[in-house]
DRENPA-3360 file (N, C-alpha, C; in nm, 2 decimals, always signed):
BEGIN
1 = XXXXXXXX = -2.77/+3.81/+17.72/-2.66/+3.76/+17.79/-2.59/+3.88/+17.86 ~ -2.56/+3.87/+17.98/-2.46/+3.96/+18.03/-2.30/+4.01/+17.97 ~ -2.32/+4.10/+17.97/-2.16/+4.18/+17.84/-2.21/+4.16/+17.80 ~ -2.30/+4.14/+17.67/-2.33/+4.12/+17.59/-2.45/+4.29/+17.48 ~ -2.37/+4.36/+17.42/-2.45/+4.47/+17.37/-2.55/+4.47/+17.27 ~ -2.69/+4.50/+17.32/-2.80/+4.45/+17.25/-2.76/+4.53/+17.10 ~ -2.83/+4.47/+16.98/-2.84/+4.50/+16.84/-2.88/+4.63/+16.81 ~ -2.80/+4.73/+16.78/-2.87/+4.82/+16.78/-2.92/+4.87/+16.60;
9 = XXXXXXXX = -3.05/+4.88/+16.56/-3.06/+4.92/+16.45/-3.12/+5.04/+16.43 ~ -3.03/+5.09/+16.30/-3.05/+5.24/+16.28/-3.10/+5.28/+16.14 ~ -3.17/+5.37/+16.13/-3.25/+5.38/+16.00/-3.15/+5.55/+15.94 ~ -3.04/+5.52/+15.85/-2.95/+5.61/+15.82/-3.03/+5.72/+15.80 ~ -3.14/+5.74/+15.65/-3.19/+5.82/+15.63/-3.22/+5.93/+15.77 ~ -3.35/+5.86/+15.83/-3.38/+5.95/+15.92/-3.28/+5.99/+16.03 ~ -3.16/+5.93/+16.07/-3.09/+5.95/+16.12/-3.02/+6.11/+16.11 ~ -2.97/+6.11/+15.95/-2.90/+6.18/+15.89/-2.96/+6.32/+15.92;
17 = XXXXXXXX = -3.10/+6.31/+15.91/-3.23/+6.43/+15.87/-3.19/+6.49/+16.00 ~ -3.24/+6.38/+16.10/-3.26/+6.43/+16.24/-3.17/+6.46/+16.28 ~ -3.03/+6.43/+16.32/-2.91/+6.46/+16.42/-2.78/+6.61/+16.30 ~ -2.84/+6.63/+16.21/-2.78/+6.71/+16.09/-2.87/+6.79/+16.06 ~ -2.97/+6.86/+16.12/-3.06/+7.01/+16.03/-2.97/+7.11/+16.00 ~ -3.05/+7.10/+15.89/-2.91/+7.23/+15.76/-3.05/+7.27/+15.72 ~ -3.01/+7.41/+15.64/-3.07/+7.46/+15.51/-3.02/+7.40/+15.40 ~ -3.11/+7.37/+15.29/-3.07/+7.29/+15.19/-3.16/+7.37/+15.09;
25 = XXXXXXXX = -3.09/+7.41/+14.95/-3.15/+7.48/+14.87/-3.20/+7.45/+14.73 ~ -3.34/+7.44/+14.65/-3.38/+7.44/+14.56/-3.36/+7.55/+14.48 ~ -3.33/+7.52/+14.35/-3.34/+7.62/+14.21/-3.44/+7.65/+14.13 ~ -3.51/+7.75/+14.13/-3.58/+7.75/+14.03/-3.56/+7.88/+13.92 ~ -3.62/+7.85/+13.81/-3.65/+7.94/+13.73/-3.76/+8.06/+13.73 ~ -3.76/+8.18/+13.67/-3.84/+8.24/+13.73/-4.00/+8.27/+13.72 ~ -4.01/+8.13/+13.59/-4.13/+8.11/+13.58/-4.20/+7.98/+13.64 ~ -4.07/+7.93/+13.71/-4.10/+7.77/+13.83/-4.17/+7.87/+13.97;
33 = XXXXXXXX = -4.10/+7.96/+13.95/-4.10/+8.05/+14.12/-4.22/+8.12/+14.10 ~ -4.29/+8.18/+14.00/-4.47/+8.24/+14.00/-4.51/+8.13/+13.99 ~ -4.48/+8.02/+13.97/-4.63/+7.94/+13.94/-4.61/+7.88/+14.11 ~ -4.54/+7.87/+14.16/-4.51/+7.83/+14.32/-4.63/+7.95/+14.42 ~ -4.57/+8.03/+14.40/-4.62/+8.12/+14.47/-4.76/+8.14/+14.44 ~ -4.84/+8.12/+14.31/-4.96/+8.14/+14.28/-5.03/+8.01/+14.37 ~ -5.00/+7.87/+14.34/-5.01/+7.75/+14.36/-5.03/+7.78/+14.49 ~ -4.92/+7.80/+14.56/-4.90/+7.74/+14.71/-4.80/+7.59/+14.72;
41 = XXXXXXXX = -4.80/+7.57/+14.60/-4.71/+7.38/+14.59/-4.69/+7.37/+14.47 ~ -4.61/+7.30/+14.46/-4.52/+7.23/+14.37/-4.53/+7.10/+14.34 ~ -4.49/+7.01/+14.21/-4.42/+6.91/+14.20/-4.27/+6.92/+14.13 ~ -4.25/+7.06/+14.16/-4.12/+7.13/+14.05/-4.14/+7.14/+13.95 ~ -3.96/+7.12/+13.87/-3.97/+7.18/+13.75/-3.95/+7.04/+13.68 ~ -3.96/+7.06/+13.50/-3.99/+6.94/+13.44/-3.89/+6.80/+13.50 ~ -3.75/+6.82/+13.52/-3.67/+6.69/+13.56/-3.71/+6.65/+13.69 ~ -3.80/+6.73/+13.75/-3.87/+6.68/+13.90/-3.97/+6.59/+13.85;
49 = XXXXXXXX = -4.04/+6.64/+13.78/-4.19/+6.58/+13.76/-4.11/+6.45/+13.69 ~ -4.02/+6.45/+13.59/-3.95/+6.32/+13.54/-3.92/+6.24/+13.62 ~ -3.89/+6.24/+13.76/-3.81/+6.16/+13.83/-3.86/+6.12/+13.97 ~ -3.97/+6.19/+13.94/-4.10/+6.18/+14.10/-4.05/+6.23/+14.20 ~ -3.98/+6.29/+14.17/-3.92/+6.38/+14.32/-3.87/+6.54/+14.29 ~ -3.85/+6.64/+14.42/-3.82/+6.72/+14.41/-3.66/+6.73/+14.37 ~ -3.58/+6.76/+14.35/-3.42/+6.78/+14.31/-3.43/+6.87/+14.42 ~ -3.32/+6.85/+14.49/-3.25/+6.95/+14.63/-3.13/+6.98/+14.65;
57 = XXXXXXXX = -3.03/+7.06/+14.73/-2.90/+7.06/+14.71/-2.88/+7.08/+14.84 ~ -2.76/+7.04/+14.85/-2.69/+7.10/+15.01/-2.61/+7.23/+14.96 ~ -2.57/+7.33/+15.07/-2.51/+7.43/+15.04/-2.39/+7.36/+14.97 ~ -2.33/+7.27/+15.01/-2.14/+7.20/+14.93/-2.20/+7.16/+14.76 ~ -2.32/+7.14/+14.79/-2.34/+7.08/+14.63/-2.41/+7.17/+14.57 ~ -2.48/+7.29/+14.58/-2.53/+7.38/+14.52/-2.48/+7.43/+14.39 ~ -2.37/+7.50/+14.42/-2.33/+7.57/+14.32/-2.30/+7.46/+14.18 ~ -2.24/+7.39/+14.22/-2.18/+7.26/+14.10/-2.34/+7.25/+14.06;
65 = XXXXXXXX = -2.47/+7.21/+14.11/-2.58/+7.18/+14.06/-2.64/+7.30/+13.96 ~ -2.58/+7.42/+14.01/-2.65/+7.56/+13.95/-2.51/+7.56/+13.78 ~ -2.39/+7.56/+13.85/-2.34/+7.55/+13.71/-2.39/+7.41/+13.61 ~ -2.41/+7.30/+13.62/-2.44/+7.18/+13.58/-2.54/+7.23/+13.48 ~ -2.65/+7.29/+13.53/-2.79/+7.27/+13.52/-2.86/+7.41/+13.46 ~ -2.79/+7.51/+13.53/-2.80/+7.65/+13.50/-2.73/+7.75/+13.49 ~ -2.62/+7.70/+13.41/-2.53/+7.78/+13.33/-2.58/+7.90/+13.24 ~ -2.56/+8.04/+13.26/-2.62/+8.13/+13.19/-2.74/+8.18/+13.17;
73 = XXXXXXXX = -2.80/+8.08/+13.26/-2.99/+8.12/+13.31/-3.02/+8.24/+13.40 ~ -3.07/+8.31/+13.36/-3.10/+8.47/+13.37/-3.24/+8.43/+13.48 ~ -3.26/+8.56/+13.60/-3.39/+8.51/+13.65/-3.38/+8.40/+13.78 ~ -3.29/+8.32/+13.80/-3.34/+8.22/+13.84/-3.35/+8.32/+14.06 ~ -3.41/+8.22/+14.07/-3.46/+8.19/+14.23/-3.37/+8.06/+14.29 ~ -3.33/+8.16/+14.44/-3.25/+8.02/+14.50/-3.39/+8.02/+14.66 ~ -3.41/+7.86/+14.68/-3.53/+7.87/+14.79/-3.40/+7.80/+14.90 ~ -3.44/+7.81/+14.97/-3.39/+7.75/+15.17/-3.47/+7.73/+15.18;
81 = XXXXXXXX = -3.45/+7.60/+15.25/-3.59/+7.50/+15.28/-3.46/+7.46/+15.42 ~ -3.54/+7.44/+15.55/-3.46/+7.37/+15.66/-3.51/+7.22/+15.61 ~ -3.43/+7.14/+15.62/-3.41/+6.99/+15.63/-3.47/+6.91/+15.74 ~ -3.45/+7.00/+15.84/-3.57/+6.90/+15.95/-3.69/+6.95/+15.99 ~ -3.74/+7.03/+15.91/-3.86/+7.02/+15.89/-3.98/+6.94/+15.76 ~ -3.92/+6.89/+15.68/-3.96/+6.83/+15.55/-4.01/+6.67/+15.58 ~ -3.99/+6.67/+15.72/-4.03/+6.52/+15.77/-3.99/+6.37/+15.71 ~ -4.06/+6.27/+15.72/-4.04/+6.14/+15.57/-4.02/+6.17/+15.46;
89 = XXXXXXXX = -4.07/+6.26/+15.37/-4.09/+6.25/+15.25/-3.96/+6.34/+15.23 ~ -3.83/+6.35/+15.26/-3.70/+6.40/+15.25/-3.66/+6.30/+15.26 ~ -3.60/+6.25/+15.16/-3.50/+6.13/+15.14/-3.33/+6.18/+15.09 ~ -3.25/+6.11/+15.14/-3.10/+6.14/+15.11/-3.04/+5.99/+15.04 ~ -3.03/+6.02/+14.91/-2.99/+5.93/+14.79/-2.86/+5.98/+14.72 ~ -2.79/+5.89/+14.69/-2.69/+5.91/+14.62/-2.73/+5.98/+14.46 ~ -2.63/+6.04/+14.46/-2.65/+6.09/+14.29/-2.49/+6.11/+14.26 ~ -2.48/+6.24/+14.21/-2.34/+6.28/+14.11/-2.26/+6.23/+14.20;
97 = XXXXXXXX = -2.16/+6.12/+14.16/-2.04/+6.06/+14.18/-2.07/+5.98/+14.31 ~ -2.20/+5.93/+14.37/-2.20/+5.88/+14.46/-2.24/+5.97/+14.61 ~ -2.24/+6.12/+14.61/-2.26/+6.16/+14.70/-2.44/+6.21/+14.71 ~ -2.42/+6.21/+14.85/-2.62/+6.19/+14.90/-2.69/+6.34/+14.89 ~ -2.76/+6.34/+14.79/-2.84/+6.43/+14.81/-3.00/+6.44/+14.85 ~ -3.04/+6.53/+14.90/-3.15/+6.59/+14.92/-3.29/+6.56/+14.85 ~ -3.42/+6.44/+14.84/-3.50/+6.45/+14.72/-3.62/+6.48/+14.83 ~ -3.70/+6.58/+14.75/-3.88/+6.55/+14.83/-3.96/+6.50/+14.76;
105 = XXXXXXXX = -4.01/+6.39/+14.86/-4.04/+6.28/+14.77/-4.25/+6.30/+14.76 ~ -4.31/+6.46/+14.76/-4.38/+6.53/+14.76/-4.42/+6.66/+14.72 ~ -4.53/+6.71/+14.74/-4.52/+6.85/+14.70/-4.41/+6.99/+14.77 ~ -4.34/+7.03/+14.73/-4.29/+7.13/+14.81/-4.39/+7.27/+14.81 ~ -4.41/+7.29/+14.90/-4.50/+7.42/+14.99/-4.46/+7.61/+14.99 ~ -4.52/+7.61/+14.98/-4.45/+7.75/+14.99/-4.46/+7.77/+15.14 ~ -4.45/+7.73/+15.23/-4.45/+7.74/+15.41/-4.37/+7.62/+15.43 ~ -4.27/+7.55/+15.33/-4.20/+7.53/+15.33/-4.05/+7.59/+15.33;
113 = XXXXXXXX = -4.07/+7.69/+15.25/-3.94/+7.81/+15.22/-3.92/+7.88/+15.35 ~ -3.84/+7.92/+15.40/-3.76/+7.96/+15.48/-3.74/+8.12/+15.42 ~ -3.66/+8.09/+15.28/-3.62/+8.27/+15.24/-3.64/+8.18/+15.08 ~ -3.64/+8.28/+15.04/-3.62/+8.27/+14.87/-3.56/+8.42/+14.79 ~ -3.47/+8.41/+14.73/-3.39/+8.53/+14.68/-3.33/+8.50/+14.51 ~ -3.32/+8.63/+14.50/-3.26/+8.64/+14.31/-3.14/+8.57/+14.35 ~ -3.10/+8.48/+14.20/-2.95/+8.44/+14.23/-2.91/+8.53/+14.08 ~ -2.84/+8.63/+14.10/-2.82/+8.71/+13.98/-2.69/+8.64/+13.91;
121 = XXXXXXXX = -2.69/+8.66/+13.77/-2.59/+8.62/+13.69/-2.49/+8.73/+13.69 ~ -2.37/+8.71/+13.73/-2.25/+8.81/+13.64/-2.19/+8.74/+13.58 ~ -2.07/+8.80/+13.49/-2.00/+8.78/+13.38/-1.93/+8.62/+13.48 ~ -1.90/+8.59/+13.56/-1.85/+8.49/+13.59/-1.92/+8.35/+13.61 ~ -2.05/+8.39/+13.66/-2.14/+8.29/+13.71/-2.25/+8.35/+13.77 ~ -2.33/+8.29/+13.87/-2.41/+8.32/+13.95/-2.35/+8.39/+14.12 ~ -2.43/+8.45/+14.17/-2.36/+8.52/+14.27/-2.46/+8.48/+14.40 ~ -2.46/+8.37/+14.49/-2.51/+8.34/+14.55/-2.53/+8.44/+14.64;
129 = XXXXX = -2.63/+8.38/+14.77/-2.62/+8.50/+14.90/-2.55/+8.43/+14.97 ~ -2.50/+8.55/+15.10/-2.43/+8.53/+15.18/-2.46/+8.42/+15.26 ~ -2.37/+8.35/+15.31/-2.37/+8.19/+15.39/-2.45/+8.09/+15.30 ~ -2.47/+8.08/+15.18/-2.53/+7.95/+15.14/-2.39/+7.83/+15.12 ~ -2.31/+7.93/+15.03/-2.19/+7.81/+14.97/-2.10/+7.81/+15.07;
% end
């Protein structure tokens, strides 16, 4: 009908992926990160393989996921992964308190990683790199 504005339907996920590319960062341990690198892929670390998906962070949610999860863990690896390149199998789902995180719903790649770097512990916490948090 004339005036009339056709229905427009939108698929949030992919939406989100596509019109928002960020770096989004994985944690691992530093025996998650040789066996990556030997591999070539992943299905992560054990609460990944529990849950059929990769666990991901956005830079806002990172740090709270690294204290949560890895408090006092010596060794660990922070990876950058770009978000629009991870295609479908990058899903954005609610988790802690309702906000949307990051899952790969796949193997993650090592031509996946963008950078991967030590997250060293000091007496305070972990000391991320520059521009993640």
């Amino acid at each position: 009908m004339v005036g009339e504005s056709p229905t427009l339907r939108v698929d949030v996920q992919a939406s989100l992926a596509h019109s928002n590319p960020m770096m989004i960062y994985k944690i691992f341990r530093a025996d998650e990160w040789v066996a990556l690198k030997a591999a070539g892929e992943t299905l992560g670390a054990p609460i990944d393989l529990a849950d059929g998906y990769v666990h991901i962070s956005t830079g806002a949610q990172v740090a709270v996921t690294v204290s949560k999860y890895f408090s006092k863990v010596e060794g660990l690896r922070i990876l950058a992964l770009d978000s629009d390149t991870l295609g479908a199998a990058l899903k954005w789902e609610p988790s802690r308190g309702g906000d949307l995180f990051p899952h790969l719903y796949r193997a993650l790649r090592m031509d996946d990683v963008v950078w991967a770097k030590p997250l060293p512990l000091d007496g305070d916490g972990h000391v991320f790199p520059d521009g993640v948090l």
